[in-house]
N, C-alpha and C positions, 0 to 999 in steps of 0.2 A: 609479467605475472600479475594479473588485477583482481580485484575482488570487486562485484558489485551487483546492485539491485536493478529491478527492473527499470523499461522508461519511464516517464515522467515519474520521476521518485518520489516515494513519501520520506516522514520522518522516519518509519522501522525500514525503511532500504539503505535511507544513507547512511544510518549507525551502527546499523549490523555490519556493512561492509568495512565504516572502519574501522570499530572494535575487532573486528576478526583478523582484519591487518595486523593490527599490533597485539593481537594474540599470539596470530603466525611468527611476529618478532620474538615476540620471548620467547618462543621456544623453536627457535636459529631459524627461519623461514622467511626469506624476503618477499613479500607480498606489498601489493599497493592497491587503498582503495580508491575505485572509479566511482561515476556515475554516468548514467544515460540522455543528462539531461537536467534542465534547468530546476533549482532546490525552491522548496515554498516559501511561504512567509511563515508556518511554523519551527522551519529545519533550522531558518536564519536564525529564527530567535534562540534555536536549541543550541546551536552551534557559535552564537554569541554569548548567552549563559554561561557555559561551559571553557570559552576558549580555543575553537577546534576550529580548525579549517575545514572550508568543504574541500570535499576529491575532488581530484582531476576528473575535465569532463571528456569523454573517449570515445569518436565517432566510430571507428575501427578498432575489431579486436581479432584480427586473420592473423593466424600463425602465434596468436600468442597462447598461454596457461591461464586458462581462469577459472575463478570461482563463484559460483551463481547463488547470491542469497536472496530471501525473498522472494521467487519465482523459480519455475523450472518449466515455460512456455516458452518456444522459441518466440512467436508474437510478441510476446512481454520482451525479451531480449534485445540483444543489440544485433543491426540489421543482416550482420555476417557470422554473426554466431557459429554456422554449421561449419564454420572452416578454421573456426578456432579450436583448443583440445582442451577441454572440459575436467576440469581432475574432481569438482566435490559440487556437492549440491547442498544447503542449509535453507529449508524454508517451513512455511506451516501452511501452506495451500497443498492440494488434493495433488498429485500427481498427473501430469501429462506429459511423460517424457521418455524418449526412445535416443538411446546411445550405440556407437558400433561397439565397445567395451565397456568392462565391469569399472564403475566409478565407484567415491567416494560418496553416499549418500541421505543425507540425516533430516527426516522430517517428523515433526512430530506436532499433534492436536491441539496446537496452546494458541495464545491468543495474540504473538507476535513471533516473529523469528526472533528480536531482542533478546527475550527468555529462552530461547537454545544458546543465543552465543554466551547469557551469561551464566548459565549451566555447564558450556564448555571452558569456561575459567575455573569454573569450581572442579570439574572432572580432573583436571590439568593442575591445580592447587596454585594458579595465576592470582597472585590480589590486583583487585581494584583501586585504580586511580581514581579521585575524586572526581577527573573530568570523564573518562569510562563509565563510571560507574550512575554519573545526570546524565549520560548520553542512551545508555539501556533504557535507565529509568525512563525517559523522554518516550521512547520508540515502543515500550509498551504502554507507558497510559496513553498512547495515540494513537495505536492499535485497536486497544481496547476499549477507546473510548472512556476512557478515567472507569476503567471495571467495568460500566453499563453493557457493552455487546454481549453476544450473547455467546461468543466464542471465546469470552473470561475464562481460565479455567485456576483453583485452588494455587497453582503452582506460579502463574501470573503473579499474582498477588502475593504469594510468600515471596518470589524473586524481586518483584517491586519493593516489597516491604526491607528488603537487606540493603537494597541501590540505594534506596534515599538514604536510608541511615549513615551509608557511604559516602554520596552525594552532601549530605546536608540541609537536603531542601522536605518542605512539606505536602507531600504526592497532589493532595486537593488543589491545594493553591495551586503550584506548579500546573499542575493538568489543564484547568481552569482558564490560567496564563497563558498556555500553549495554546487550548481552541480558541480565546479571544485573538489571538494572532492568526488563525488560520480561519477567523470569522470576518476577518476585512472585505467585506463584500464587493462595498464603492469603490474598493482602489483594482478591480479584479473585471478584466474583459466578459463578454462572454465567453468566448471561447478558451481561456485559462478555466474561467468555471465548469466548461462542460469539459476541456482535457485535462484541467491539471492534475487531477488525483484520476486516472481511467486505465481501463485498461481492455484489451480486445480479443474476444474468446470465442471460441468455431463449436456452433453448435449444428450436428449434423450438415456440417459443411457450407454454413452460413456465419457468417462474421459481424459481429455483435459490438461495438464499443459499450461500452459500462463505467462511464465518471459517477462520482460523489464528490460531494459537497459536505459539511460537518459543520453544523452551526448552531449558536445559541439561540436562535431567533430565527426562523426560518423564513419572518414577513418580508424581509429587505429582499430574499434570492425570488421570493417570487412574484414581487410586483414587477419581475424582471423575466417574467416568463414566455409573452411574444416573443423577443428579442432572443433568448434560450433556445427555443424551440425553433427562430431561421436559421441559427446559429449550426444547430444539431443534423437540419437537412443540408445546411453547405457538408458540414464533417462525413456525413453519408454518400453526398456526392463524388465530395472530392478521392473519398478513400476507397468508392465501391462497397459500401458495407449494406448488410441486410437491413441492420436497423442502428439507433445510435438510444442510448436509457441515459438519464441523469435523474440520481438519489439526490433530493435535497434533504438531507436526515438533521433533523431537531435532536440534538441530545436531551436538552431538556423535555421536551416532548415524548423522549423515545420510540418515536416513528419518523418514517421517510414519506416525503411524495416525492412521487415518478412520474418524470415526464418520457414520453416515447415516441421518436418519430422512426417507422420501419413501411418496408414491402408490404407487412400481413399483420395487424396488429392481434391477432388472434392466440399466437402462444404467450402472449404477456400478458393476456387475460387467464388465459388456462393456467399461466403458471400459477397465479397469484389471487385467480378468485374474484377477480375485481372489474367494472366493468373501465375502459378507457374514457373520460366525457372529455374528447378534442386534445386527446394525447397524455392527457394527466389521470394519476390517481393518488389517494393515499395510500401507504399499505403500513398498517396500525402494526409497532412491538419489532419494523423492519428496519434493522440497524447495520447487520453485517452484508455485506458484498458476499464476500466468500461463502459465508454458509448460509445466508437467509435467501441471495437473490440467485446464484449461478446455478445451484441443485437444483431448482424448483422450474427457471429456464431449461438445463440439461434434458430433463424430464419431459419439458413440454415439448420443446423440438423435436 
């Protein structure tokens, strides 16, 4: 019986899944959290902060019960998914999911899954452990980009604001601390850069990869951008895909540049307005994945 987030995991995959674990314990439910796949360099720092072990990492998941937080794409999922039995779904992305029965299913508009699982403490009248309670905290200011994305919502921020108190730590700092860990450029391949935060979505029957990058300074990821961009056409080759996008997103800046190597570069124009000059662009105030860049691809495809 496992709980876990999509592939390559972020920081709100690995600690949704294992806060919900040890939700499930308290209240009599043997659950165990997994992951799909190697953790970043900000999960490590979370997950040493804290004191937490990462999950177990679980190539197969046929014939078992599981729980999908953070996603509800089979793509995003583990490779056998369809032959495992599905009991609950906890995420905050849009819905793409077809089951042969009625599930367990809780999605809601915020600005990590983080804040549904620690809502479902609160529903449940679970307290927080000081090491739960930095591990939430973590997965949404990472989420949300320490509040800047633009899929923040009020309720983010009120749950943030109880977690530290819990926690103990100071959300800026901490935040701050976390994207410096997860802005290590030099120690980071290409191809970590352009998979390690990514994810793969069918639009009109076309397969798209979608990496991000998060970073204080955006000059280092892209004096590295030849190098990105052969990088991007091996990952297209090798996986059959339409196109392959990498967001290099300046937090400080609050914008992304997109590089794109595809079949047709013409819906990633139309999505975004903008013209390609040799695979790149800026797209000024575009910070979320989820709702700044996939809606506006959907659309254009």
């Amino acid at each position: 019986m496992y709980i876990f987030g999509h592939k390559k995991p972020d920081t709100d995959s690995i600690v949704s899944a294992i806060a919900y674990a040890e939700l499930k314990r308290k209240l009599g439910e043997e659950w165990k959290p997994a992951r799909l796949g190697e953790i970043n360099s900000e999960t490590k720092l979370v997950l040493e902060r804290f004191g937490v072990d990462a999950p177990e990492e679980i190539s197969s998941v046929k014939g078992s019960k599981v729980i999908l937080v953070d996603h509800n794409e089979f793509d995003q999922s583990a490779d056998d998914i369809k032959e495992a039995e599905i009991v609950e779904i906890i995420d905050h992305h849009k819905m793409k999911f077809s089951w042969d029965k009625p599930i367990y299913i809780l999605t809601k508009p915020v600005g990590s899954t983080s804040t549904i699982i620690a809502e479902k403490y609160m529903e449940h009248g679970v307290e927080f452990t000081k090491e739960i309670a930095g591990l939430l905290l973590s997965g949404i200011l990472s989420d949300t980009v320490i509040f800047k994305s633009p899929t923040t919502t009020e309720e983010d921020k009120e749950i943030a604001k109880k977690l530290a108190e819990i926690a103990g730590v100071d959300m800026n700092e901490w935040g701050i601390e976390m994207f410096k860990a997860k802005s290590r450029i030099s120690e980071k391949t290409a191809e970590e850069l352009v998979t390690g935060d990514s994810k793969i979505y069918e639009f009109s029957g076309k397969r798209v990869l979608i990496g991000q990058v998060e970073v204080i300074d955006d000059s280092e990821v892209l004096q590295r951008k030849e190098e990105l961009l052969e990088e991007m056409r091996k990952i297209k080759e090798r996986e059959s895909l339409f196109g392959v996008m990498l967001l290099i997103t300046d937090i400080m800046k609050e914008g992304s540049t997109a590089l794109v190597i595809a079949d047709e570069i013409s819906p990633f124009e139309k999505a975004f307005g903008v013209n390609f000059k040799n695979g790149e662009a800026y797209l000024e105030g575009v910070m979320s994945r989820k709702k700044q860049v996939v809606p506006p691809l959907e659309n254009a495809f």
